[in-house]
C-alpha positions in Angstrom: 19.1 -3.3 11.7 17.4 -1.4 8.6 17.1 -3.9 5.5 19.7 -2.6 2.2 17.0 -3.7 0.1 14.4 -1.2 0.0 12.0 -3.9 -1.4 12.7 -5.6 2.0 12.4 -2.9 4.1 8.7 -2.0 1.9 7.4 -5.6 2.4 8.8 -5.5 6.6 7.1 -1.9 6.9 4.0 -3.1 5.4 3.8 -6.1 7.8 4.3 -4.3 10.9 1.9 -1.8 9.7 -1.0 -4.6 9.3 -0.4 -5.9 12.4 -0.4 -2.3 14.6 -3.8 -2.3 12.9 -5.2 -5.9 14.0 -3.5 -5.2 17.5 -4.0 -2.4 19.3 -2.0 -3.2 22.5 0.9 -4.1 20.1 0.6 -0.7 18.5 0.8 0.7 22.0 4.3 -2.0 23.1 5.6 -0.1 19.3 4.8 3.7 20.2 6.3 3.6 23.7 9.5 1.5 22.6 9.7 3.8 19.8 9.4 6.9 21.9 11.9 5.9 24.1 14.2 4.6 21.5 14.1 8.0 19.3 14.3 10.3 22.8 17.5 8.6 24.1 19.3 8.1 20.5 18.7 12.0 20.1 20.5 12.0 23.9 22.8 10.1 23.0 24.0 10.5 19.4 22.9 14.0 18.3 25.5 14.1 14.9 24.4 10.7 14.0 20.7 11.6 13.8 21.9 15.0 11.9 23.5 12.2 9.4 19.9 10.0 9.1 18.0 13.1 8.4 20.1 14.4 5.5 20.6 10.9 3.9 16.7 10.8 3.8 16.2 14.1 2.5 19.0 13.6 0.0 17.1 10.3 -1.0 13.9 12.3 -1.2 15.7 15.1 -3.3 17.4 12.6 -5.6 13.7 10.8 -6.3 11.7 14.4 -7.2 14.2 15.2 -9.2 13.2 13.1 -11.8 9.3 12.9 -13.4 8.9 9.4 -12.4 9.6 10.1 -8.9 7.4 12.8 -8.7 4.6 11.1 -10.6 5.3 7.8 -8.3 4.8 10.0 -5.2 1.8 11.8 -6.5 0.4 8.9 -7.5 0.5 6.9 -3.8 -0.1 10.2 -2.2 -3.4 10.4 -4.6 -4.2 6.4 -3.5 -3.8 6.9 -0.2 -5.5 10.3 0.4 -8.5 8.9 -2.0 -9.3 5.9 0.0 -9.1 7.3 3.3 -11.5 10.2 2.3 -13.6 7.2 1.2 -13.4 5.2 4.4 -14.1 8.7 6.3 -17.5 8.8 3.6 -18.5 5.7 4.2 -18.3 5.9 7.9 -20.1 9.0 8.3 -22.6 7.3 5.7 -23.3 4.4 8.1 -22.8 2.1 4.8 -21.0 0.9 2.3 -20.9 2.5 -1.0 -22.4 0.1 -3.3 -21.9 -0.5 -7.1 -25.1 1.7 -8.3 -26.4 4.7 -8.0 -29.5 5.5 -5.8 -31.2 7.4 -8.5 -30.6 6.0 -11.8 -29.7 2.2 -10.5 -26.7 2.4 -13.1 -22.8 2.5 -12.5 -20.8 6.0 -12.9 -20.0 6.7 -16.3 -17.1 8.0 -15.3 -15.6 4.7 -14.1 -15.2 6.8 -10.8 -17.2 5.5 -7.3 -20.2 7.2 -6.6 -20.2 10.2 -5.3 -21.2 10.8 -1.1 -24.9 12.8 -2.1 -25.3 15.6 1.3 -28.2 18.0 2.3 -26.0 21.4 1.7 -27.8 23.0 4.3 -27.6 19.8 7.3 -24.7 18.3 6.4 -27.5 14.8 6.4 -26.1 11.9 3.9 -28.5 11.6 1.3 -27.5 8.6 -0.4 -24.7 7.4 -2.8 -25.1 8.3 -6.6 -23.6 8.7 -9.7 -21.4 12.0 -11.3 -24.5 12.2 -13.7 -27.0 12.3 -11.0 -24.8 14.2 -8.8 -24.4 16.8 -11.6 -28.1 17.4 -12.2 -28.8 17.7 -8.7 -26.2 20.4 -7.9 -27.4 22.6 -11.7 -31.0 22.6 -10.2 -30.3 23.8 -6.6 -31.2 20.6 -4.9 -34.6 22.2 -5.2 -37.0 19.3 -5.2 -40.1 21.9 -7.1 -37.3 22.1 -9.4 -37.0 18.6 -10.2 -41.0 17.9 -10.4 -40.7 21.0 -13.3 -38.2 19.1 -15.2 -39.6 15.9 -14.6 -43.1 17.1 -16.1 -41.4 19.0 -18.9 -39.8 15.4 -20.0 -42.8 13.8 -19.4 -44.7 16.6 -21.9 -42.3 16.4 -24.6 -42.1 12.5 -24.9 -42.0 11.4 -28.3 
């Protein structure tokens, strides 16, 4: 039976989420007992899963209707989609992003992680670095003769 309390059913989601994670054969018991569940109450009860789907969508009509809904939404959506792309990163990286950039050893400016650095050409991870960093690198081309040229200009110019 669905919790009334929708802090209840957040907290009861949550936990069951966390432990198809930690369990795979569990999240295999859920899917199949889900399956079947959903296959024979569509059998059995079409109007009644008619009803469910237009409470929820009335729900979800009811909550963007109003600029805190939609900025609550866009907000988990943003969370959610932010830190699985970082997960995806750091996998493909083979390492954790750390707290400071490769290049200048300091922490973005931006408040922001640092940014996944990638050969344009290869695809290769590079390293992780900085918005600053990451800027430079992409206004010169990633063109390393580039760099040296800038590098002895500053080095000229010192005063």
């Amino acid at each position: 039976m669905p919790y009334t309390d929708p802090d209840k059913a957040r907290l009861s989601n949550k936990l069951a989420a966390r432990r198809r994670r930690q369990n795979p054969e569990y999240a295999e018991k859920q899917r199949v007992y889900q399956r079947a569940y959903h296959h024979n109450t569509r059998k059995l009860n079409p109007e009644e899963v008619c009803k469910m789907r237009s409470r929820a969508s009335k729900a979800y009509r009811e909550k963007v209707a109003t600029e805190e809904g939609r900025a609550e939404l866009n907000a988990r959506q943003k969370v959610y989609v932010r830190e699985h792309f970082r997960r995806v990163l750091e996998a493909k990286a083979g390492r954790s992003c750390p707290v400071l950039c490769e290049i200048c050893e300091r922490p973005d400016v931006t408040g922001k992680r640092l940014a996944f650095d990638h050969d344009h050409k290869t695809g290769a991870f590079r390293g992780w670095i900085c918005s600053s960093c990451n800027n430079a690198l992409g206004r010169i081309g990633d063109d390393p003769v580039l760099a040296r040229k800038l590098a002895e200009y500053l080095e000229a110019h010192q005063g």
